[in-house]
C-alpha positions as CSV (number, residue, x, y, z in Angstrom):
1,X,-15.2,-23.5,-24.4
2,X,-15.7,-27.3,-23.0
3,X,-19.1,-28.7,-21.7
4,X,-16.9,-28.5,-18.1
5,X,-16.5,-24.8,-18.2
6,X,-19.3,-24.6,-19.3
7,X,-21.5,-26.2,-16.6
8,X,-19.5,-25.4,-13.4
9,X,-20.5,-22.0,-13.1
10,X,-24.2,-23.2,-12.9
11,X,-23.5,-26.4,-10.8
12,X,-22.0,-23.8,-8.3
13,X,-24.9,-21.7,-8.2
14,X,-27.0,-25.0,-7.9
15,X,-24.9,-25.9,-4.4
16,X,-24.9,-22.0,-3.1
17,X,-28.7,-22.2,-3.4
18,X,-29.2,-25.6,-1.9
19,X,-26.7,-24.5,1.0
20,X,-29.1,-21.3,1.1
21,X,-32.4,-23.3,1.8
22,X,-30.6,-25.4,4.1
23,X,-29.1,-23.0,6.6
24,X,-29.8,-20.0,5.7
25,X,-25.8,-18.8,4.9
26,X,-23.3,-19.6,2.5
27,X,-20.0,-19.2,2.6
28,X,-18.6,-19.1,-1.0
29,X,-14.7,-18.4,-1.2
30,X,-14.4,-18.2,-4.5
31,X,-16.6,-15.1,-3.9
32,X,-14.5,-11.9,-4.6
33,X,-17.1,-10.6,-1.5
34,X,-15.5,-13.2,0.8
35,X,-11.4,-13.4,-0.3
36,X,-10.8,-9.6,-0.2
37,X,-12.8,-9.8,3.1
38,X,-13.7,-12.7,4.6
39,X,-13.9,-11.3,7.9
40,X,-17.6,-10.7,7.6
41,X,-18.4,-13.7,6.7
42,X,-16.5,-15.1,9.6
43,X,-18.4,-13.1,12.0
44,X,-21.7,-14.0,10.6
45,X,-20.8,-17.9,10.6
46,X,-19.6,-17.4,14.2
47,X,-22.9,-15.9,15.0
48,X,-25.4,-18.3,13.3
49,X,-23.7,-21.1,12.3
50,X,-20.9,-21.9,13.6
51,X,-20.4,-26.0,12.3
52,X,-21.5,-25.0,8.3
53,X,-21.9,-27.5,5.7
54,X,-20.5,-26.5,2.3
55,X,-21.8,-28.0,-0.1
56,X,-19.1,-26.3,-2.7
57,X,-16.5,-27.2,0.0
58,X,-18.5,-30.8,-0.2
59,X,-17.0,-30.3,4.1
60,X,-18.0,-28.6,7.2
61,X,-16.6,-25.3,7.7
62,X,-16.0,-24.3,11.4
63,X,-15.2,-21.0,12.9
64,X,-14.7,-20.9,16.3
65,X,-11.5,-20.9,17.9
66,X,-12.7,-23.5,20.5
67,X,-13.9,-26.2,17.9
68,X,-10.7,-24.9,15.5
69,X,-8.2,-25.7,18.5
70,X,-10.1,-28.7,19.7
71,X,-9.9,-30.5,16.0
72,X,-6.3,-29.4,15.5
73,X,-4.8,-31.0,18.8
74,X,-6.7,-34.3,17.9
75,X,-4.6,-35.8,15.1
76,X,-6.4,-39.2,15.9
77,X,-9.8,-38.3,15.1
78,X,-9.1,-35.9,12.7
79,X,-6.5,-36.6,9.5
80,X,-4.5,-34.6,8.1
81,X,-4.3,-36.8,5.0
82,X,-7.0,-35.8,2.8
83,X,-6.6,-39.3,1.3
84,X,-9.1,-40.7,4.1
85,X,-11.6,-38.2,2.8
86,X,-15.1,-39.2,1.2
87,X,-15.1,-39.6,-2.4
88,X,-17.3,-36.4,-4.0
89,X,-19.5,-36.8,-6.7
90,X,-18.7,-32.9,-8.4
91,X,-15.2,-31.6,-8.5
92,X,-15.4,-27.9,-8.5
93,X,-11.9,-27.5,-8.0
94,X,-9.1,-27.8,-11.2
95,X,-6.1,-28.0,-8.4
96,X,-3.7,-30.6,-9.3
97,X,-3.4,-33.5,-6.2
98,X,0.5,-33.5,-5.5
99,X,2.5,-35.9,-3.3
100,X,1.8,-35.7,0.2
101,X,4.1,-34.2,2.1
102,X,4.8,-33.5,5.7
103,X,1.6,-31.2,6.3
104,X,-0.8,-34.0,4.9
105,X,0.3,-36.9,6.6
106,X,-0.3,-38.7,10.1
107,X,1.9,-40.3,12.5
108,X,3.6,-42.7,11.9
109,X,5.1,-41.1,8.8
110,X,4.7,-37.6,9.9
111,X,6.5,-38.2,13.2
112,X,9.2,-39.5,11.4
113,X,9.5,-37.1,8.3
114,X,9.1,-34.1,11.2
115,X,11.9,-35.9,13.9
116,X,14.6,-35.6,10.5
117,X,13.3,-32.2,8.9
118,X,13.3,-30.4,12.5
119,X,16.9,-31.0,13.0
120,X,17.8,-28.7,10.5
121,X,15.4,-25.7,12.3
122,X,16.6,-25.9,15.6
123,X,16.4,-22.4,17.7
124,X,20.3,-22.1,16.9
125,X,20.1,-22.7,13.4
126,X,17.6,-19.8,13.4
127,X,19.4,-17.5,15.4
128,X,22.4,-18.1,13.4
129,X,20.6,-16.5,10.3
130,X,19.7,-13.1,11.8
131,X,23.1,-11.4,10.6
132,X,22.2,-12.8,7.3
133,X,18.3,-11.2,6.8
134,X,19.7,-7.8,8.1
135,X,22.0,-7.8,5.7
136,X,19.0,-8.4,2.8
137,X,16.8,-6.4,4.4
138,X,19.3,-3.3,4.6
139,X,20.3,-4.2,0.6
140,X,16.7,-4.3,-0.3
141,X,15.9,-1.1,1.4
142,X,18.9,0.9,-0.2
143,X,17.6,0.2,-3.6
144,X,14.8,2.5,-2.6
145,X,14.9,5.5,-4.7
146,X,11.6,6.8,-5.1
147,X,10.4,10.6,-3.1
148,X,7.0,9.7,-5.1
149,X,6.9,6.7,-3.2
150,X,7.3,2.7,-3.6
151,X,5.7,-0.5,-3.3
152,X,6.2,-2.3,-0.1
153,X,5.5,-5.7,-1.6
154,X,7.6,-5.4,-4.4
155,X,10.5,-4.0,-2.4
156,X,10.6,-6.0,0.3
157,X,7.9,-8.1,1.3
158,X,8.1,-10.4,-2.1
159,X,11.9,-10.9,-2.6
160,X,13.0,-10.5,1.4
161,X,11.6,-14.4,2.0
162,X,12.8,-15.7,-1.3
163,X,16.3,-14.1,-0.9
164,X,16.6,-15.8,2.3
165,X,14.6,-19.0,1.3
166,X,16.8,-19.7,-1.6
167,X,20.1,-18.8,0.0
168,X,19.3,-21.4,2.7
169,X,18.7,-23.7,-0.2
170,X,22.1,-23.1,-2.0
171,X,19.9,-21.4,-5.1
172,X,22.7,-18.9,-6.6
173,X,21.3,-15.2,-7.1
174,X,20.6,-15.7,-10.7
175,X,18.5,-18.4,-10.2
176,X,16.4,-16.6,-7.5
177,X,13.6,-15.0,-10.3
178,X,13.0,-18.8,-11.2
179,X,13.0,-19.7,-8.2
180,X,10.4,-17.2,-7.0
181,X,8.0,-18.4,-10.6
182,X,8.5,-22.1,-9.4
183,X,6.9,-20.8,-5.6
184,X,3.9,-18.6,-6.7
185,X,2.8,-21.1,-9.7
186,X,2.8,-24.0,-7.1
187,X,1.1,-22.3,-4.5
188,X,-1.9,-21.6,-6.8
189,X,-2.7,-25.3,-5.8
190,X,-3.6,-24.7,-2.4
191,X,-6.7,-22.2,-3.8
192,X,-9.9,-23.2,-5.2
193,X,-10.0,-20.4,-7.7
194,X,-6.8,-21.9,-9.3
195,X,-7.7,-21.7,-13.1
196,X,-7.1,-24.5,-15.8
197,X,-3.9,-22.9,-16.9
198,X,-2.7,-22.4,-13.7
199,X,-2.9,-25.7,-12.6
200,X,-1.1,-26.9,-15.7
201,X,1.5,-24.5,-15.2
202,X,1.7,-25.7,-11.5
203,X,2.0,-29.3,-12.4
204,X,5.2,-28.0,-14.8
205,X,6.5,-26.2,-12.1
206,X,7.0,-28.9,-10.1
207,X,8.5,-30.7,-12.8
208,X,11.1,-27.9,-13.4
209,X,11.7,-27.7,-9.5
210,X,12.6,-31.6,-9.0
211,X,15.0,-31.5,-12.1
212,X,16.6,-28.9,-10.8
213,X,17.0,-29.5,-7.1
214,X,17.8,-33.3,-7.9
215,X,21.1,-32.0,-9.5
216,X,21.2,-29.8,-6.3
217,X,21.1,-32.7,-4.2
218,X,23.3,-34.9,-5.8
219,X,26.1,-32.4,-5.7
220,X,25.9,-32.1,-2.0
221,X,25.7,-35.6,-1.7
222,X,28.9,-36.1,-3.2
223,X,30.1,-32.4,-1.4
224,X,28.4,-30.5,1.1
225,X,28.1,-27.2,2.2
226,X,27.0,-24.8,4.5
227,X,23.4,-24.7,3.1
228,X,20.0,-26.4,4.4
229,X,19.9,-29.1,1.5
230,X,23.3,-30.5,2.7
231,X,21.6,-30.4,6.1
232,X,18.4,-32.2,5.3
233,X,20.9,-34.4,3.2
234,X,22.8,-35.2,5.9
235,X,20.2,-35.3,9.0
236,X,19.6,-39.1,10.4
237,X,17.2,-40.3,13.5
238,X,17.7,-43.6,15.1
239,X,19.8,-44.6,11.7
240,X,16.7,-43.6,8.9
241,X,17.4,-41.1,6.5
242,X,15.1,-39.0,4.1
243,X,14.8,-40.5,0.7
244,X,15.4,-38.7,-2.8
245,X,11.6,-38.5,-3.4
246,X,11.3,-37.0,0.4
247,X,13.9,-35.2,-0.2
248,X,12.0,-33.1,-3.1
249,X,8.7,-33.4,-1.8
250,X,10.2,-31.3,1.2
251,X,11.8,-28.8,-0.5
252,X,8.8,-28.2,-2.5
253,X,6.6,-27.5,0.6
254,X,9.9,-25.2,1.8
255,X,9.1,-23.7,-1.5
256,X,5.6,-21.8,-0.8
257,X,5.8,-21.8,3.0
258,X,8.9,-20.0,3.0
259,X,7.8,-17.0,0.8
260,X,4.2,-16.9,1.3
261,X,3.5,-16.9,4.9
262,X,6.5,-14.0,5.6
263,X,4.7,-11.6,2.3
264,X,1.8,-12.1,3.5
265,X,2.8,-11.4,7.2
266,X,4.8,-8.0,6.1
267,X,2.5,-6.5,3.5
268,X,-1.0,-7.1,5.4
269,X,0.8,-6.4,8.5
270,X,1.5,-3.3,7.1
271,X,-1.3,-2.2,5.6
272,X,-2.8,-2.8,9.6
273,X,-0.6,-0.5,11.2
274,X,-0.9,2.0,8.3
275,X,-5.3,2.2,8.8
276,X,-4.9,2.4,12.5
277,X,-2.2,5.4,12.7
278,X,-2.1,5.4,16.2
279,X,-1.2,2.3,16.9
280,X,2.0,2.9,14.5
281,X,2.8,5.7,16.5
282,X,2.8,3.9,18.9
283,X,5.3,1.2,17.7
284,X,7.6,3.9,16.3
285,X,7.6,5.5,19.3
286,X,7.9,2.2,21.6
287,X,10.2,-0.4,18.9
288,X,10.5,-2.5,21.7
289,X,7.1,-3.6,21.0
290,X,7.6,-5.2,18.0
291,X,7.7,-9.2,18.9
292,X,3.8,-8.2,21.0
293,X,2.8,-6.3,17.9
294,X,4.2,-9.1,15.2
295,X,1.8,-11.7,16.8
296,X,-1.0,-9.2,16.9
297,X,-0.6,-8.7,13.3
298,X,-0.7,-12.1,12.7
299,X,-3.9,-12.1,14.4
300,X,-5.6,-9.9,12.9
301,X,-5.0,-10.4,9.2
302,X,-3.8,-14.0,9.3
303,X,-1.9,-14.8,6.3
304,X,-2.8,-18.5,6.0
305,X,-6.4,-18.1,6.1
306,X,-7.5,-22.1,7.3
307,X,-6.3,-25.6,7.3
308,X,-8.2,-28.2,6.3
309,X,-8.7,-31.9,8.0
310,X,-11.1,-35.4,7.3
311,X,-12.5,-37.2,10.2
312,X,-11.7,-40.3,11.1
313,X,-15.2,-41.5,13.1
314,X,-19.0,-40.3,13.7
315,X,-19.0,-37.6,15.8
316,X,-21.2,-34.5,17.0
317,X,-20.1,-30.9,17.2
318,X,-21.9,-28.2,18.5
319,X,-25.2,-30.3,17.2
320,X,-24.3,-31.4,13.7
321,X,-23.6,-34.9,13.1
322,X,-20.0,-35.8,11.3
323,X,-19.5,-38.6,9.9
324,X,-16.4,-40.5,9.0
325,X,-14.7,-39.0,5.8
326,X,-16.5,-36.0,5.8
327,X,-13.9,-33.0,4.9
328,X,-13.2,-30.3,7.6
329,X,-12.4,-26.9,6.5
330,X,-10.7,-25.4,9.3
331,X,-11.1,-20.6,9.1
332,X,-7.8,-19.9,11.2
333,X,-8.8,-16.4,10.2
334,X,-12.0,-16.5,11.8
335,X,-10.6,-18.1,15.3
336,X,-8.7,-15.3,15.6
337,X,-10.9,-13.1,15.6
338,X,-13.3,-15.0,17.6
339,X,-15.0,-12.8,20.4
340,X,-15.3,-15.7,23.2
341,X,-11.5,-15.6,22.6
342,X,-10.1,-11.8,21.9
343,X,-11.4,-8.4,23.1
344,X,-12.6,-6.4,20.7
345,X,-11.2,-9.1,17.8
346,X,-12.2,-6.0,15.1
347,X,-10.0,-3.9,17.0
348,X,-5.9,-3.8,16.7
349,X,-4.1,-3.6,19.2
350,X,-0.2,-4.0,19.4
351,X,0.2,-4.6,23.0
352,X,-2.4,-7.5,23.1
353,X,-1.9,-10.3,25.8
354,X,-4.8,-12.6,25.7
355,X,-5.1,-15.8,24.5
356,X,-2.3,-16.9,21.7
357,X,-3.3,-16.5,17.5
358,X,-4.2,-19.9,15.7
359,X,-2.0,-18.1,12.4
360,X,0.7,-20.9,12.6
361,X,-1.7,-24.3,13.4
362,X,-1.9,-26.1,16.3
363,X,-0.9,-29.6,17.7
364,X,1.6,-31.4,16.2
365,X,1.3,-29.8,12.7
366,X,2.2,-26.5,13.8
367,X,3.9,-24.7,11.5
368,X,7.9,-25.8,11.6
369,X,9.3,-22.8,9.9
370,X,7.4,-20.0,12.4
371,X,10.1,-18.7,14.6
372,X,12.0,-17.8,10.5
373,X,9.0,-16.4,9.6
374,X,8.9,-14.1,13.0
375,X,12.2,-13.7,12.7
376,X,11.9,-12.2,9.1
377,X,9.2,-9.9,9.9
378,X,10.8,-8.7,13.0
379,X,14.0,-7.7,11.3
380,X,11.7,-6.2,8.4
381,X,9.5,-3.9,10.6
382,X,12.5,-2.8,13.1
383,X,14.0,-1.5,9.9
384,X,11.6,-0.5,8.3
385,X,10.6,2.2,11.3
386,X,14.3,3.0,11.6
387,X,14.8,3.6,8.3
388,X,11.5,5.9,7.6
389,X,8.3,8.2,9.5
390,X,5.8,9.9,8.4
391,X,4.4,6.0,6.9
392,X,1.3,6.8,4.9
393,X,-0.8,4.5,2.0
394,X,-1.0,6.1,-1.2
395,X,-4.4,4.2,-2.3
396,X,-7.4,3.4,0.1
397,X,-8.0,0.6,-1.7
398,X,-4.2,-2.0,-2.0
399,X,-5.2,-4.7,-4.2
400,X,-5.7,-8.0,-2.8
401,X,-4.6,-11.3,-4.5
402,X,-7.9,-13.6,-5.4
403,X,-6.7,-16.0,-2.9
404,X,-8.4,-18.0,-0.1
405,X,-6.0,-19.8,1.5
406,X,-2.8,-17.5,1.2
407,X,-4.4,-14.0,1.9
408,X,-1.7,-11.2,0.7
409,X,-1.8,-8.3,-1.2
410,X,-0.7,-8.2,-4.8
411,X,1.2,-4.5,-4.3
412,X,0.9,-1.5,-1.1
413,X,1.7,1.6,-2.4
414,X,3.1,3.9,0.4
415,X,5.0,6.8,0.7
416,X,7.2,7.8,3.5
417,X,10.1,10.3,4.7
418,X,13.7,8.6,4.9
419,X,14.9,9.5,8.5
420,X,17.9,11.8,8.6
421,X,21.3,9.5,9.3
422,X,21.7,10.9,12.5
423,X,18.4,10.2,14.0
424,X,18.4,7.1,12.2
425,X,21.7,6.2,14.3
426,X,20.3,7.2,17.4
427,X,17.4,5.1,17.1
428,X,19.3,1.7,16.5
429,X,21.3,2.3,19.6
430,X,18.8,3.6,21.7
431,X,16.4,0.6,21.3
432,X,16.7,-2.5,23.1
433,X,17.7,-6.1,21.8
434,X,18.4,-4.4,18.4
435,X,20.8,-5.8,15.8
């Protein structure tokens, strides 16, 4: 064991304390307390105090919708590019730093990168895929085979996103296991409970993922096809073109927020709906509810937890003083659940109509690849009730993954009763706008 490992456990404890006797709360995430359910937490933030300063976080955590909104639509005082951030004198975190990409930059370069990537998720090119993901999702539900029961996440939820993701990307079925490795070993760098080995194994992933999407890339250079690489390729604005390096940076962040955020979405979504029975009664018995009930989901168990930005002057919120540089971690989870904001946050409810989630961002980061994502768990849940009643969790307990920024669960063991055929039938063509 190094001197590092060693000391970081008590330098940790040292800043929990000192946050302690300042405030009066901590928020530690890389509590298993907080990231299997960090929803108290939230609440009790909210409550007392609402602009936190972490010393772990070495930022200020905020977690209200209003100040969450506020700093996400202000890209000018507020960065995205963690590179304008205060040096820190501890690092508690062993996450690799990776090339920015269009998430972590500022205008001008993200207005650019975002003008050339967008052309290639236009509402039509999204549309287009539909026949496409009900085709995977109908393949992925036939392999079920189980009257004991089966695990959503493992069925569906984990390959659905990565079938489709890697089909978009040209990636040939065999390919698609190493594909899925390359995503969940480099999304491990977005959480501060990454471990050493992790992060190694992250920085080799990436390694793996450029060699082999450079010879991707090449090829459709020289022949293009029907996939998004020939289209991100291919896309030009005002004569500028994505470079190689773009290129793979882009596809890397196409990597994890093409699998993680539509998991996450269908297995805690899920697991919602199956611990409030009634209100999946509800949506069997009403399908036409599922677009209202998809963004309630994504309110209430929000599968990217927060965001994080650096301001860019001195500033006060809600009575703290910011100063330039100083980090801001941003709880997206506990915005929407904020009760200035959402009746009864604690409480789901599938035909909510207030005030719209936070789950995807704000501003002009807001997440790029949403309407796939709703897409994706639209198709899954419409299926999904079609295909099976009597829905029911087979553990009280689904294991969560130790994650803080990409909140999912590792496996949800249900079991449920296949519908007959001929009910099943009668369903799909009884319920509007199905496919």
């Amino acid at each position: 064991m190094t001197l590092r490992a060693v000391l970081r456990p008590l330098i940790i404890r040292a800043m929990l304390t000192y946050e302690w006797w300042q405030s009066g709360m901590i928020y530690n995430p890389l509590s298993p307390r907080v990231y299997l359910n960090p929803y108290p937490t939230y609440a009790a933030l909210r409550a007392k105090d609402p602009v936190h300063w972490s010393p772990l976080m070495d930022a200020w955590v905020v977690a209200t919708y209003e100040d969450i909104d506020a700093i996400l639509r202000d890209h000018k005082r507020f960065s995205s590019d963690a590179r304008h951030r205060r040096p820190r004198r501890t690092r508690t975190s062993r996450a690799p730093t990776g090339d920015p990409n269009m998430l972590v930059l500022d205008p001008p370069d993200h207005t650019r990168l975002r003008a050339l990537v967008s052309k290639a998720f236009t509402p039509a090119a999204i549309e287009a895929l539909k026949p496409r993901i009900v085709s995977l999702v109908t393949e992925l539900l036939d392999r079920i085979n189980t009257p004991n029961g089966f695990d959503v996440i493992e069925a569906l939820a984990y390959p659905l996103p990565v079938m489709v993701m890697a089909g978009l990307l040209g990636v040939p079925p065999e390919d698609h296991a190493q594909f899925k490795l390359w995503s969940d070993r480099r999304a491990r760098i977005l959480e501060p409970t990454i471990t050493t080995a992790e992060a190694h194994l992250a920085v080799q992933a990436a390694r793996e993922f450029d060699a082999y999407f450079l010879q991707v890339v090449n090829a459709r250079r020289a022949a293009p096809q029907d996939d998004l690489i020939s289209t991100l390729v291919a896309v030009e604005e005002q004569g500028d073109k994505l470079t190689e390096h773009e290129l793979l940076v882009m596809l890397r962040l196409l990597l994890i927020a093409g699998n993680e955020t539509t998991t996450n979405l269908i297995g805690n979504g899920l697991l919602a709906l199956l611990r409030h029975p009634e209100q999946l009664q509800m949506l069997q018995q009403h399908p036409e509810l599922i677009p209202t009930a998809l963004e309630e989901l994504l309110r209430y168990d929000t599968p990217v937890q927060l965001d994080a930005r650096t301001a860019m002057e001195d500033m006060d919120i809600k009575g703290r003083q910011i100063l330039r540089g100083q980090g801001m971690v941003l709880l997206l989870g506990s915005a929407n659940h904020d009760g200035a904001v959402f009746t009864h946050p604690e409480r789901l409810d599938i035909t909510r109509h207030e005030a719209s989630h936070i789950a995807f961002g704000r501003g002009i980061h807001h997440c790029i690849g949403a309407p796939l994502a709703r897409l994706e768990g639209r198709i899954a849940f419409e299926a999904l009730l079609e295909r099976f009643t009597d829905l029911r969790l087979l553990t009280e307990q689904p294991q969560f993954k130790d994650n803080v920024v990409l909140r999912g669960l590792r496996t949800l063991p249900i079991r449920a009763t296949p519908r007959t055929l001929t009910s099943s039938r009668h369903l799909a063509s009884s319920t509007p706008g199905r496919t």
